[in-house]
N, C-alpha and C positions, 0 to 999 in steps of 0.2 A: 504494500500500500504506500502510496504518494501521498504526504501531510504537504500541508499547502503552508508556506513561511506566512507569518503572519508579525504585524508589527502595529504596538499600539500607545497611540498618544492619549492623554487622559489630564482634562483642567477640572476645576472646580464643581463642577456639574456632578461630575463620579465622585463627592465628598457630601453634596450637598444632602442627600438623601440620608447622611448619619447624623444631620443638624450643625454642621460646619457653616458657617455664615462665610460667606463669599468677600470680596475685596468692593464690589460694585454693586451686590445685588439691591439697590432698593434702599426698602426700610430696615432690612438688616447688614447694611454695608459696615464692614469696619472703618470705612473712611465717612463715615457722618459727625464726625468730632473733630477729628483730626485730616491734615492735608498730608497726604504718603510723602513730601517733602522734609516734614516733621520727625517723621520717625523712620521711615526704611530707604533711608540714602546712607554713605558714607560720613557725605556732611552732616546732617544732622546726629550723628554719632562720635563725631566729633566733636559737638557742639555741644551734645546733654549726652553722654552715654547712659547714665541712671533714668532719664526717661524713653530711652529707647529702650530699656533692658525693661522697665515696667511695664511697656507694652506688649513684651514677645514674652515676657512671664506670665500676662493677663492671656497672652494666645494661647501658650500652653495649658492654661489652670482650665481653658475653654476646651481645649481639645482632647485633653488627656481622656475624659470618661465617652468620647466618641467611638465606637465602634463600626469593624467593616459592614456596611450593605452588602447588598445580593450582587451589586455590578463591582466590586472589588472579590468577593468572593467568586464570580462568574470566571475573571479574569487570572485568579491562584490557578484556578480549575484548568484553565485553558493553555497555562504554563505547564501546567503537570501533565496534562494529555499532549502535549504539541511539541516536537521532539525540534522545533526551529521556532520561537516566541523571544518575542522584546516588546515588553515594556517600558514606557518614554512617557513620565509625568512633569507636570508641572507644578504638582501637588507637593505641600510639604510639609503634611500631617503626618505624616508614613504610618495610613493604615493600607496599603499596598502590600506591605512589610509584613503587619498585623495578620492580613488577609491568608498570605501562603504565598506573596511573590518572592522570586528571590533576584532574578534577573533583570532589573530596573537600575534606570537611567535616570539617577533625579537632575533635571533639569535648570533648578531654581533650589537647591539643595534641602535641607532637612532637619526641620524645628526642631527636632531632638538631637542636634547635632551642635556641637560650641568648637570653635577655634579660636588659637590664640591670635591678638593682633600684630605679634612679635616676634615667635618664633612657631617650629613647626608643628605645634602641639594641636591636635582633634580628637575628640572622643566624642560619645554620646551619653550623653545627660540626661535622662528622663523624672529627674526628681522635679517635685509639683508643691507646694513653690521651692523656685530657689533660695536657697539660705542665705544666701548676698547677693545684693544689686548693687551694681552691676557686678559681675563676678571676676575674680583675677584666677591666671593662669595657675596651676600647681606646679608649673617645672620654672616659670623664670619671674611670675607675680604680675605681668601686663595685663590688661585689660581681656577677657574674654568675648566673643560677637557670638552670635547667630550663627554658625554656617550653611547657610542663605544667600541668594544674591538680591542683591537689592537695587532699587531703581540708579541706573545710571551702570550700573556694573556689566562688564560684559559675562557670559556664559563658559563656564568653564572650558574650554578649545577639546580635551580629549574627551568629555564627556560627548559635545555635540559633533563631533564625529563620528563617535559609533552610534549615535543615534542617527547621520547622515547616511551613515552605511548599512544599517538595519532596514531601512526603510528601504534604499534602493537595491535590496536583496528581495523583499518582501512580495508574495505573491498576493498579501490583500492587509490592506492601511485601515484600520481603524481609529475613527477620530470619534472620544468619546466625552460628553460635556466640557467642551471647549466650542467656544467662539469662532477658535481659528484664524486670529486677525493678528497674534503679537508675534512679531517677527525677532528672531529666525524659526522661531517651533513651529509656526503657522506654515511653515512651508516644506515642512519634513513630510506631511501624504502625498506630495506631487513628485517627489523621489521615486514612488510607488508606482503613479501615474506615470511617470514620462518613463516606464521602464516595463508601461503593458502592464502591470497590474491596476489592482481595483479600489476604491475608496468608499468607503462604509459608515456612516456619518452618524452617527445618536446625539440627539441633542434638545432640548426643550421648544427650539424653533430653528429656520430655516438661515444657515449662518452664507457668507460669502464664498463658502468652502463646495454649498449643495451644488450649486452648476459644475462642478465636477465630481462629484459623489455619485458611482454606480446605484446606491442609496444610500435615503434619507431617513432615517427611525425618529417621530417626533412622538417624543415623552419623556419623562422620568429614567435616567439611565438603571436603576436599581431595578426596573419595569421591562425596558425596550431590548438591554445586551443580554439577561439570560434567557428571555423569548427567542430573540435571533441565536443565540449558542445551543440549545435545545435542537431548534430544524437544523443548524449549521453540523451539530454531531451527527444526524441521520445522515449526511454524503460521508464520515468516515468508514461507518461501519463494511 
């Protein structure tokens, strides 16, 4: 049997469904207080680090008791049956992680993640809250961050190449609650496309992405990608 490569991008929309409030959506945006200039740039972390570090501590303290939906669990599943899968989030709650992924590309990196501002120190953190704000290093005493990217920063270069080249390996592109509009991710399913493969769209409505999507799934990703994986397992059998 011939398993078909599959590669899959994943924003906000595939969290939404575990009660993660989004960066824009609406009346639950986290930017309704605050201007993302404020807290998730460089500059402004150099400017207050203790209120930057009180915001992504208040993230956490929010995130911590979310757990995976059906379309993260849909996607563990799909890794463990699919013997060529990559996953490519944008997400950076890591309930992907939670879920049963193991092969993921964080893109925008990983709330539960702290690096040092100084030298080469990273680990993962998932104490709730943290005991200092903002936190110092344990091997040289500098300032701890997020390991995250934040607005103005570029993408990590060896990350977004294998997510470059996962795609353009890929016999079918899944773009799962995302927009599809922040570049360069936004641009990683036409990898797929410009390479004879297919693009596969879930998303709450009809993004700039649809006029090249083989399909379009509008709803609830927790809803739409284990519906589609369901019929999608009946061609492996």
């Amino acid at each position: 049997m011939t398993f078909p490569k599959i590669a899959v991008l994943t924003g906000a929309g595939v969290s939404k469904g575990s009660g993660i409030a989004t960066y824009r959506d609406g009346a639950d945006s986290l930017w309704n207080n605050y201007h993302p200039q404020d807290l998730a740039t460089p500059e402004a972390f150099a400017r207050d680090p203790k209120l930057v570090w009180e915001f992504y501590d208040w993230r956490r303290r929010m995130m911590a008791p979310a757990k995976p939906n059906a379309a993260h669990l849909t996607l563990a599943e799909m890794e463990a049956v699919l013997p060529d899968f990559t996953l490519v989030t944008q997400n950076i709650d890591g309930l992907h992680r939670e879920a049963g992924n193991r092969n993921i590309l964080y893109l925008h990196g990983d709330i539960w993640s702290v690096r040092c501002t100084e030298c080469d120190y990273r680990a993962e953190d998932r104490r709730v809250p943290l005991p200092e704000l903002p936190p110092t290093c344990p091997r040289c005493g500098a300032l701890l961050r997020p390991d995250i990217v934040w607005f103005g920063e570029a993408l990590d270069p060896a990350t977004l190449y294998r997510a470059e080249q996962a795609f353009s390996q890929a016999d079918i592109a899944l773009v799962v609650g995302t927009s599809a509009v922040v570049y360069p991710a936004a641009f990683l399913p036409h990898y797929t496309r410009e390479k004879g493969g297919r693009i596969i769209e879930f998303n709450m409505e009809k993004t700039p992405l649809s006029r090249y999507a083989a399909e379009t799934l509008l709803g609830p990703a927790e809803e739409t990608l284990p519906a589609w994986w369901e019929e999608f397992k009946k061609q492996l059998v």
